[in-house]
Structure formats: C-alpha cells, structure tokens
C-alpha positions as CSV (number, residue, x, y, z in Angstrom):
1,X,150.7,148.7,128.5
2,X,147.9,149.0,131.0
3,X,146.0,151.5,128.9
4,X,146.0,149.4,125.9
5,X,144.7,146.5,128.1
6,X,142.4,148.7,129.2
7,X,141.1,150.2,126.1
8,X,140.7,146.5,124.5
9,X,139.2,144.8,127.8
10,X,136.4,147.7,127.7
11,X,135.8,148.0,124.1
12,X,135.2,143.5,124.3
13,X,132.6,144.5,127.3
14,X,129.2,144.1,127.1
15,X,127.3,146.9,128.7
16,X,124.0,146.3,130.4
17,X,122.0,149.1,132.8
18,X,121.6,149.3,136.3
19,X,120.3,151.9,138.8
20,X,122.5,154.0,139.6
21,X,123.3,156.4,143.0
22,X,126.2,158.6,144.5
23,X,127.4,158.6,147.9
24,X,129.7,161.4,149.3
25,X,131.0,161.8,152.6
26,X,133.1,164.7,153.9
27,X,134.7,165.0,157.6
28,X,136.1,168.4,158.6
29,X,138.0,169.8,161.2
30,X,134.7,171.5,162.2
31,X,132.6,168.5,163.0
32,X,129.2,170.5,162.5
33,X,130.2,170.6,158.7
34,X,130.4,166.9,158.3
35,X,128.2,165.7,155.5
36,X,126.5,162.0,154.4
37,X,124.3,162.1,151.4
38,X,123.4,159.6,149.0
39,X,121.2,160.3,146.4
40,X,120.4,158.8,142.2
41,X,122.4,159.5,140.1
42,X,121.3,160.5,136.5
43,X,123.5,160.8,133.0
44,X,123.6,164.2,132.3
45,X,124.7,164.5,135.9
46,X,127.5,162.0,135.8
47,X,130.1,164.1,134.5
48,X,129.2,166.7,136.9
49,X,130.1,164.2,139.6
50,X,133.1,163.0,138.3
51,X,135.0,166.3,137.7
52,X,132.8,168.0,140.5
53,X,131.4,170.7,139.2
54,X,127.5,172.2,139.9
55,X,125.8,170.9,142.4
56,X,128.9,168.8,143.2
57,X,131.1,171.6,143.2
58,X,133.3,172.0,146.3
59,X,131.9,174.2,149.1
60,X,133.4,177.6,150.2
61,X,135.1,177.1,153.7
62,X,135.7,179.3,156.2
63,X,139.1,180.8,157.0
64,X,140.5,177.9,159.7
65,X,138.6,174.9,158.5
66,X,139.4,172.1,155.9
67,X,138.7,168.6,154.7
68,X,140.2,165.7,157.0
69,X,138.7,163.0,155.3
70,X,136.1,162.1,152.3
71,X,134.7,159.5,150.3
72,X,132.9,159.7,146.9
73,X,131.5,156.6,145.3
74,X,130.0,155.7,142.7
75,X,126.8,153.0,143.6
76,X,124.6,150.4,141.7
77,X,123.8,148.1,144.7
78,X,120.4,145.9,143.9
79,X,122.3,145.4,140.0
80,X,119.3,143.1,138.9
81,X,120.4,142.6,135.3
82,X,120.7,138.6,134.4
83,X,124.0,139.2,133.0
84,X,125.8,141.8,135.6
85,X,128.4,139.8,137.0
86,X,129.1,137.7,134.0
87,X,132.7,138.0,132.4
88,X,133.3,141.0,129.9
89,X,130.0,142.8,131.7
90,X,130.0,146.5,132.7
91,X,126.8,147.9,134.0
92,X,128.0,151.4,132.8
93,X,128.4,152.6,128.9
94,X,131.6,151.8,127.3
95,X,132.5,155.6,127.3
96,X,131.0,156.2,130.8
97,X,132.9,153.8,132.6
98,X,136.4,154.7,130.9
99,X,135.2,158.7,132.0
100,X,134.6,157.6,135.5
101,X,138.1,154.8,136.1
102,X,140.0,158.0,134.4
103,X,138.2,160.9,136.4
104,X,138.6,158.8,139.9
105,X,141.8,157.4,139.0
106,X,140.2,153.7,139.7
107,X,142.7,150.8,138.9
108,X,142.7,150.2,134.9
109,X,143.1,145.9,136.2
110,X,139.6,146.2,137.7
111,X,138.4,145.4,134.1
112,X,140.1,142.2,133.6
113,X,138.8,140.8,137.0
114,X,135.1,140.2,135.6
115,X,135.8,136.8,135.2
116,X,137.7,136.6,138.6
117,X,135.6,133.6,140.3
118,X,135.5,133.2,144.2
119,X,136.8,136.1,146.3
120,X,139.2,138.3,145.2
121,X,141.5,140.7,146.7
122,X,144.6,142.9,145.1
123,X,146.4,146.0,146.2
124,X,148.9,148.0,144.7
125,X,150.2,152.1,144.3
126,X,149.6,153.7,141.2
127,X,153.1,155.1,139.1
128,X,152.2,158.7,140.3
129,X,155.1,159.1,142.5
130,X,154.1,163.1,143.1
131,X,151.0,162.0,144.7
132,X,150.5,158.4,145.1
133,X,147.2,156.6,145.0
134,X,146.1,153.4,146.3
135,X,144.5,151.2,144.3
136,X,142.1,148.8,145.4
137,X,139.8,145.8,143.5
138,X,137.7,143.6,145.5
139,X,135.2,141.5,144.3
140,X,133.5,138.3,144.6
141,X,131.3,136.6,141.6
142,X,129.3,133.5,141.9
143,X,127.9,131.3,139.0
144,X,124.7,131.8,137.7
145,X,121.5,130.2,140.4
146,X,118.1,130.3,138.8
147,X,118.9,132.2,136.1
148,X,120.8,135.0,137.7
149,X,124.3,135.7,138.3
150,X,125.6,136.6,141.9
151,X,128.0,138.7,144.2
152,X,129.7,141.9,144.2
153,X,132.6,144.3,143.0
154,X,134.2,147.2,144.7
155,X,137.2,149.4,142.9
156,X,138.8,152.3,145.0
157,X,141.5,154.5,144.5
158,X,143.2,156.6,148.1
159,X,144.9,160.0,147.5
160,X,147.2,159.7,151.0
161,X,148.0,163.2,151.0
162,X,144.4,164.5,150.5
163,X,142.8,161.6,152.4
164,X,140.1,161.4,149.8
165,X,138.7,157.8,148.4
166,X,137.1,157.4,145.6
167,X,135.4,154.3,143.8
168,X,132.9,152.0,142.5
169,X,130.6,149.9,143.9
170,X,128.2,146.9,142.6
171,X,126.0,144.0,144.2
172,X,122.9,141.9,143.3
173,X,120.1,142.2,145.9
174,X,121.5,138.4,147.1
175,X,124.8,140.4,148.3
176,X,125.4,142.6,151.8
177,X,126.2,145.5,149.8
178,X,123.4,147.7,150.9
179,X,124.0,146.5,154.7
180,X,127.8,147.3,154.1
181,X,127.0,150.9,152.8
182,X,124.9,151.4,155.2
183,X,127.7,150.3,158.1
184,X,130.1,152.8,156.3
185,X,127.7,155.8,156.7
186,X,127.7,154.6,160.3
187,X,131.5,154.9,160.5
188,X,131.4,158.0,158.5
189,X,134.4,159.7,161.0
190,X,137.1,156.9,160.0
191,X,136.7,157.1,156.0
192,X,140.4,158.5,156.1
193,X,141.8,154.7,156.2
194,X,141.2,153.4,152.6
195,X,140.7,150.1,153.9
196,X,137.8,150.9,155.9
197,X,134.8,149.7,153.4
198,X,136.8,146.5,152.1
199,X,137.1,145.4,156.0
200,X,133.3,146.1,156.5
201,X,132.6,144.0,153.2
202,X,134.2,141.2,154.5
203,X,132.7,141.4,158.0
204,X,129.6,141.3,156.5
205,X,130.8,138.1,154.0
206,X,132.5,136.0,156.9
207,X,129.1,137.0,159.1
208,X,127.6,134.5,162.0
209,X,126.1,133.0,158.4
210,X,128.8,131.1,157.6
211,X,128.7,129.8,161.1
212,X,125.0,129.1,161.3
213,X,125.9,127.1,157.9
214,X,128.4,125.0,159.5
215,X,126.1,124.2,162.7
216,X,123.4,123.3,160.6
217,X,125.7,121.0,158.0
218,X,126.9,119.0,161.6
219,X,123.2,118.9,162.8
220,X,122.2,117.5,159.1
221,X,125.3,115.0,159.3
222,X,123.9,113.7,162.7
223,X,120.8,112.9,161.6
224,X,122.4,111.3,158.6
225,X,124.7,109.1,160.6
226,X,121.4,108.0,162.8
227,X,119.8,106.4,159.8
228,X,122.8,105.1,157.9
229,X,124.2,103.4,160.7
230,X,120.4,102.6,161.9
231,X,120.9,104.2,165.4
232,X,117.2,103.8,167.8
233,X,116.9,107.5,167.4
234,X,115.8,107.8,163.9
235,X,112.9,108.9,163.4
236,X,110.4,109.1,160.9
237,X,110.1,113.4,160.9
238,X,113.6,112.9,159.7
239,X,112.3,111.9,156.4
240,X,114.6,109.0,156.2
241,X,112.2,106.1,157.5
242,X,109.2,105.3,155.6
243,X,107.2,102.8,156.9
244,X,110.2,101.5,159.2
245,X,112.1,101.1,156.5
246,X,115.5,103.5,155.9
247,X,115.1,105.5,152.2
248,X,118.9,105.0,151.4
249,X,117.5,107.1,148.1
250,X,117.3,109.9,150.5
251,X,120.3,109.6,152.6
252,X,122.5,110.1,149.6
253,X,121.0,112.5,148.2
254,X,120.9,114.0,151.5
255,X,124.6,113.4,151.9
256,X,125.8,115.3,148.9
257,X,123.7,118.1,149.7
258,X,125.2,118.3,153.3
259,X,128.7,118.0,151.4
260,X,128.2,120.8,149.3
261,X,127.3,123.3,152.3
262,X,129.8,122.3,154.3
263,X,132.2,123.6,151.2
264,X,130.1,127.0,151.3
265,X,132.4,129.4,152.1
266,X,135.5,127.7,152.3
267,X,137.4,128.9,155.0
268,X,140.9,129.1,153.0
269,X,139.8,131.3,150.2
270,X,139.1,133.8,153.2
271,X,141.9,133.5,155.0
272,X,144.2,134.1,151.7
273,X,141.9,137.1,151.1
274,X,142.6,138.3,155.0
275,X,146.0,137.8,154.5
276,X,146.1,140.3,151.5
277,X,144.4,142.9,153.3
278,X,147.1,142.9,156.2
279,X,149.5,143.9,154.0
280,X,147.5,146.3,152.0
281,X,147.0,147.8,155.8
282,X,150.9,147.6,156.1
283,X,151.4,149.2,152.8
284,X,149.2,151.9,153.1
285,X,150.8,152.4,156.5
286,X,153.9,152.6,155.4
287,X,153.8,154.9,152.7
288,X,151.1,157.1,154.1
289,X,153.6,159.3,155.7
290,X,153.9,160.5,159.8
291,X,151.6,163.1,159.1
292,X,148.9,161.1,157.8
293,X,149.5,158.7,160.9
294,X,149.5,161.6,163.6
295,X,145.7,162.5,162.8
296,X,143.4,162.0,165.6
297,X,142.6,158.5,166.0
298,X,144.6,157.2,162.8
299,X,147.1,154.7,164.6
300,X,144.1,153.7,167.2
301,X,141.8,153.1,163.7
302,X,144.9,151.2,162.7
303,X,145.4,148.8,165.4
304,X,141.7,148.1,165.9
305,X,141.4,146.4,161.9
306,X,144.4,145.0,162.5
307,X,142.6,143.3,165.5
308,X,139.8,142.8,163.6
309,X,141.8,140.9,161.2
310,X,143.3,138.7,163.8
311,X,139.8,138.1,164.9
312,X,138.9,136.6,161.9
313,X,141.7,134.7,161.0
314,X,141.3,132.9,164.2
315,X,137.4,132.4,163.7
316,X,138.1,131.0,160.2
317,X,140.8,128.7,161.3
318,X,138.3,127.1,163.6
319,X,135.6,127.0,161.3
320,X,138.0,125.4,158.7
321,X,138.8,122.5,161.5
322,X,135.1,122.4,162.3
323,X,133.9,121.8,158.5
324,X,137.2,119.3,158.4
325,X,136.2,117.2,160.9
326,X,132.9,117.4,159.4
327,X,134.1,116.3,156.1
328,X,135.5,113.4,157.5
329,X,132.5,112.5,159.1
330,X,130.8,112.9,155.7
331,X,133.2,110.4,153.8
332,X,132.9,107.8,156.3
333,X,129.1,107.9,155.9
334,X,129.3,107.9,152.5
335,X,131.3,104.6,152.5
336,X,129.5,102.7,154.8
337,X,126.6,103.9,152.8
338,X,128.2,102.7,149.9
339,X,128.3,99.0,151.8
340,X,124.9,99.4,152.7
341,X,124.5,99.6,149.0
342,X,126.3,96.6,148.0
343,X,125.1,94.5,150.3
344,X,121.3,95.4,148.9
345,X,122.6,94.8,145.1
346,X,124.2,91.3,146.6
347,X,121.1,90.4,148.2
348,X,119.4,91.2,145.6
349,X,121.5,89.4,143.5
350,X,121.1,86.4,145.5
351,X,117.4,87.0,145.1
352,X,117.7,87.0,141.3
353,X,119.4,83.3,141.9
354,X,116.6,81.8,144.0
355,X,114.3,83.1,141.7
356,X,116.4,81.8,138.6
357,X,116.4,78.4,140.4
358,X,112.9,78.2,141.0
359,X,112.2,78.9,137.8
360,X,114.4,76.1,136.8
361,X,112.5,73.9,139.5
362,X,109.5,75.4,138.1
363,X,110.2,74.9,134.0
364,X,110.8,70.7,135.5
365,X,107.7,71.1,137.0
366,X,106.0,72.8,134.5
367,X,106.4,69.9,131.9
368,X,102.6,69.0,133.0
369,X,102.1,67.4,129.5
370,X,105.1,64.8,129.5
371,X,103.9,63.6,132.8
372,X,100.1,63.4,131.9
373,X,101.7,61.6,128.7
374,X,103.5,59.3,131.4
375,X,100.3,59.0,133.8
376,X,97.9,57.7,130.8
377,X,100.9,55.5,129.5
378,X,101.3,54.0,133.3
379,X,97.4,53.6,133.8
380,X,96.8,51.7,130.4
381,X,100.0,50.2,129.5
382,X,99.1,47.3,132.4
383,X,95.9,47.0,131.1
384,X,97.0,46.7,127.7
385,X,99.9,43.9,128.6
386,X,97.4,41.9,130.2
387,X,94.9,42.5,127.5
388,X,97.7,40.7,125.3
389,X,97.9,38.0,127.7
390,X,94.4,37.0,127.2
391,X,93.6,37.4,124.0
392,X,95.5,34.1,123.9
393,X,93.7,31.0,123.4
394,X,92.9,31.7,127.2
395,X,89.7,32.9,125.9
396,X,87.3,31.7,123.6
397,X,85.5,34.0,121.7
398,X,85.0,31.8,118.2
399,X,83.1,28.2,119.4
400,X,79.1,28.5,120.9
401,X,79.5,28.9,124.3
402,X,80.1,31.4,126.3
403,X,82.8,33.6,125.2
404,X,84.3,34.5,128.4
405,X,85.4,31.7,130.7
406,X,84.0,31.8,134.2
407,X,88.0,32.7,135.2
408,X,87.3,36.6,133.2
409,X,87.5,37.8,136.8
410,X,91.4,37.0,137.2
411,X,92.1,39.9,134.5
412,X,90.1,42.6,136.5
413,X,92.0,41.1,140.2
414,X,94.9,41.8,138.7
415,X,94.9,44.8,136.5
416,X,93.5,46.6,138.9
417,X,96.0,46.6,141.7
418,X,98.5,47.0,139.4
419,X,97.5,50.0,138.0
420,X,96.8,51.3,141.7
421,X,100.2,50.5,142.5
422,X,102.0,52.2,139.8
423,X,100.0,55.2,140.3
424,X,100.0,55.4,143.8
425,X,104.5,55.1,143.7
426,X,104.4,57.6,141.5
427,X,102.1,60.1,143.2
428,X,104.6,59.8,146.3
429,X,107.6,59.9,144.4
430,X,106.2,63.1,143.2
431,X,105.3,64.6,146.5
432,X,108.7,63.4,147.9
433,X,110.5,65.1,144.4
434,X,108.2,68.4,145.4
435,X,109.1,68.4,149.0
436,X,112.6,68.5,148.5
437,X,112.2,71.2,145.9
438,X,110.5,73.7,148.3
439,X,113.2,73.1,151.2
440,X,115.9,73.9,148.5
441,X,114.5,77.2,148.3
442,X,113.7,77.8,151.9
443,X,117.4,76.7,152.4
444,X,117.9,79.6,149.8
445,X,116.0,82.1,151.6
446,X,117.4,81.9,154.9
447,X,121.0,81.7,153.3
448,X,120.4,84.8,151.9
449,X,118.9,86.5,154.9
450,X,122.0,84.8,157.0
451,X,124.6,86.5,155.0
452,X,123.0,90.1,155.1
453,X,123.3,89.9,158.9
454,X,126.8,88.9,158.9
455,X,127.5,91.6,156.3
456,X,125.4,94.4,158.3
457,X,127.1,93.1,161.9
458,X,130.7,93.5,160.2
459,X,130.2,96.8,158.7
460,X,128.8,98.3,161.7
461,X,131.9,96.3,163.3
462,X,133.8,98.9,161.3
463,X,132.1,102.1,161.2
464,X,131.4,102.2,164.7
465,X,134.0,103.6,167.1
466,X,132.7,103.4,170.1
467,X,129.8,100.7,171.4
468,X,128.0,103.1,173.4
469,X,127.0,105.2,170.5
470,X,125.2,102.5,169.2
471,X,122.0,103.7,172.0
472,X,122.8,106.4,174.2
473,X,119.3,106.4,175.4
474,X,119.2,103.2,177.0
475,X,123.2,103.9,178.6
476,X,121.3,107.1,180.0
C-alpha cells in the first residue's frame, strides 16, 4: 500500500528547481579522521551520492579504525521558488526524488505531508525487522506572505546498527535552516542520536523570538489600554491622539494586529510537537539496543535532550499563560472599545435628532413668504377697514366745497397706531416664538453632552479594576 501511495502522490507533484548541496559528516573511532564537508551538489553527481560511489565512495580505513557515527543529507536551504512549499510541490524531478527516498530509505509518508499546515512531527520504524530504520518527517509550512510561500521540511531515516542518518532537508531564506545546519556541524561528535537535528530545528523555532513577540504584543496592549480607557499617559508618539483627540480608527486596527501576534506561535501546537519528540527519543531508546546505548557519551547525549525537552515544555507553558492573560486583556479592550463605539454612533445619533429638529424649527421658520403675506395683510388690512369707514357719507367728495372735511385728520390718528400696534405684537411674539426655539436646542445640546458623560463614567465604572490605575503618576 505505501508504495502505491507513493507512486501516485509523486507522479500528482509538481516539480519546481532549487539549489541544491550535500552535507556529510563522518565520526570515527580515530578522532583525527573525522570529516564535515558540504559542498553543491550537481545532477550527474546525484546518483553518485545516493549509492556512494566516485568521489563519494567510502574511504579505505586502517586496520583498528571504523565509523561511530555519520550523517549524509541531502540540502536545498534558501528554496526561493514561489511555489516550494505549496501542496503537491517537490523541488526535485519526479524520478530524482523517488531515486533519492528509495536510495536513503526516507519515509514514503513524507510525500503526503506537503499540505501538512502548522508544525508537524511523526515517527515511526520502517518493516525492515533485519535492520530497522527510523523514520523521521518534520516540517512546518506557512501560507503564502507577499507572494511567497514559507517554512521548512526535514525527512530522515536512522540505521541503529550502523549509526548512520540519512535525509532531506528544505527551507526558504525566511526559515532557521541555514542557522540550524550550521549548529549541527557544530555538534558534529553527537550525530549518532537521530534526533539530534529535529531537536536543534526546534530550538531554533521556539528561539528568544517568540518571547521577544510576546513582550512586545503586552507592551503594544499597554499602550492600547492607555488610550482606550483615556489613561493621562497617552501620548501623542503613540499615534493614537491627534490633536487631543483619541483615533479609535487606529486603536482597532491596532488591536487586531496585536491579537494576531499574540497567536504567533501558539504555544500548544509546540508543546504537542515536544511531546512527540519525547517519545520518538523513548523509541529510539528502546529499540536501539545496549550496545548502541554503551557508546561513549550516548546515555549522557540522552539525558541532556531529554532536559532540553523539559526546558521547553516548561518555557512554552509559561509563554502560553503569558499570551493568555494577554488575550484576555485584548478582549476586554476590545469591548469597551466596542462601547466607546456605541456611545459615538448614539451621540451621533442624537446629533442627527437635534439637527432633524432644527430643521423642522427651521422649515417653520423658513416659511418667510406666508409671513410677509401676513405682515402686508396686517399693515393694510387696518388701513383698508378704515378706508371703508369713510368712504361713507362721512366725506364729501361730490358737492363744491372742499372734499375733505376739516376732521380727515381722525383717519390718519387712528390708522396709524393701529397698524403700529399690530406690527409691533407681532414682531415680539416673533422674538419670543424664536427665543424659545433656540433654548429647545441648547436644551438639546447639553442633553446630549450630559448622557455621553454618564455613559463614559459607567463604562470606565466597569472596565476599570482598580482606581489607582486610573493615574499612577499623580499616586507616585
């Protein structure tokens, strides 16, 4: 069964090209033999390498001295190609890469791990019950950031009884791939423990980075928690006061971004992953047999990753509370953020109201032509009346004579202050109508402003645990 997956998970690959090198490193009982090289690897050399013959060919030994250890990899570690690490991608030829899993006797299940997301780790002996191997795949692909696709993928294979490892290796340039081969040359005298480069790998992935990360995402959250709960130390070089004014644009944006690298690197994904390399250890230990374990410095190499492994179970179990507490931090800045937020859209909304009213107050108003209609009506409707009054008989205009009795003067003593009198009521009925409009709204306005500082005073009621965070300057 595993060869036909094999065959069909290959022959669905796409195969891209990437540089391509060879590390070997041998360890014998004479240390003075001990070799390191790495060097490119070409095509018409590749078979050469896997099946060592030429220039790979093993060394004549003197009588007395053998191999203890030794590593031969296969490398591609600044893999630059867009598409490297995207599922059913193999950097090698088709036919290559089945040569080279075959020759090394890598683990045919490393192919169907290409689309493996986050870190992953799995461990198992080979059916070769003559000479066991131990397989190995370890990887870790990202999605795609501007364009190019991200992480890393080891596959080894351990013959216990010859102590020899052999595998592949790939990483982008954004990976510690190079750093980590670079480490393994430096512990070149312990490659005879098959876990040696997948413990250095994830040194090098649970580094002081991830810590750095965190200390930055709790700085960031301070600074965050200043301006949404509108502490006195915000300042502007925070970017999130511009022109005393807090840009709550900026704070949530701000707040997701902090979000997202608190979740960078996940502390449980690593601990699963350090859990499954303790009992690779344990596996290999156990089936490695007591000869294997009675080499020099085997059960010391041993105990020190297990350590290791400790270590770093305890320093991701307190980065996982750290980023916790963090997180909670987060969400309860993010809802009182979210009342900030409402209370803005209610005070705008009450806005929008006193506006609508004043328009409404405005649109009475507004109806300038109704009242000129009813100014012009008031000024000549009492001249008009009285005008009917006298052309009575009061007035003579048909007999010789004069045509306007000496008593004319009555109409203009009378129409006069009348007029006066209906113009001057209604000029201070209007004023009166116009005063009480504009207190309506100013009763409006401060309404409006009263309520948003009874909202803001009970949601910083609730958000706020303690009083004396409020200004731990002055309290100084």
């Amino acid at each position: 069964m595993d060869d036909y997956m094999f065959q069909a998970n290959v022959d669905r690959c796409k195969a891209v090209q990437e540089a391509t090198t060879y590390l070997e490193i041998f360890t014998y009982t004479d240390p003075s033999l001990n070799t390191v090289e790495e060097h490119p690897l070409t095509p018409d050399e590749f078979d050469n390498f896997l099946h060592r013959r030429g220039a790979f060919a093993p060394p004549v030994l003197h009588a007395g001295v053998k191999v203890v250890a030794s590593m031969r990899l296969i490398l591609q570690q600044n893999a630059k190609h867009p598409e490297t690490f995207t599922p059913h991608v193999i950097s090698l030829r088709p036919e290559i890469y089945k040569r080279m899993v075959e020759a090394l006797n890598l683990p045919y299940r490393g192919i169907e791990s290409t689309s493996a997301v986050g870190p992953f780790f799995w461990s198992a002996w080979d059916q070769d019950e003559e000479n066991p191997h131990l397989q190995i795949v370890y990887r870790k692909s990202d999605v795609r950031k501007k364009g190019l696709t991200r992480g890393w993928e080891l596959m080894l294979s351990h013959d216990v009884q010859a102590g020899l490892t052999t595998g592949f290796s790939k990483g982008t340039p954004s990976s510690d791939i190079v750093e980590c081969i670079k480490h393994l040359k430096a512990c070149s005298l312990q490659i005879g423990h098959p876990m040696l480069l997948p413990i250095i790998i994830f040194s090098h992935d649970v580094s002081f980075k991830t810590d750095i990360k965190q200390r930055d995402a709790r700085d960031w959250l301070r600074r965050l928690e200043h301006a949404v709960s509108m502490r006195s130390e915000i300042e502007e070089r925070e970017g999130y006061v511009k022109e005393g004014v807090v840009d709550l644009d900026a704070v949530n944006r701000d707040l997701v971004e902090c979000h997202s690298q608190v979740l960078w690197k996940r502390p449980k994904a690593y601990i699963q992953i350090l859990r499954a390399q303790e009992e690779t250890m344990a596996r290999f230990w156990e089936g490695c047999g007591e000869e294997r374990r009675a080499e020099a410095g085997m059960r010391k190499l041993q105990a020190s990753m297990l350590a290791r492994l400790d270590f770093y179970r305890v320093k991701l179990q307190g980065i996982e509370s750290y980023a916790y507490t963090t997180l909670q931090r987060l969400d309860i800045q993010r809802s009182a953020l979210y009342n900030i937020i409402a209370q803005k859209e209610s005070k705008l909304n009450f806005q929008m109201a006193g506006e609508q009213r004043k328009l409404a107050h405005a649109s009475k108003r507004d109806s300038a032509a109704m009242k000129t209609i009813s100014l012009l009506g008031a000024i000549f409707f009492p001249g008009a009346y009285l005008a009917s009054v006298f052309s009575m008989t009061f007035f003579n205009f048909q007999d010789p004579g004069p045509a306007v009795d000496n008593r004319f003067w009555i109409y203009w003593a009378i129409t006069i202050p009348v007029t006066v009198i209906i113009v001057g009521v209604w000029y201070v009925w209007e004023k009166k109508r116009e005063r009480q409009y504009e207190n309506e709204d100013q009763d409006l306005e401060r309404g409006s402003e009263t309520m948003e500082k009874q909202i803001m005073a009970m949601m910083r009621k609730r958000t706020m645990s303690k009083a004396s965070t409020w200004d731990t300057k002055k309290k100084e």
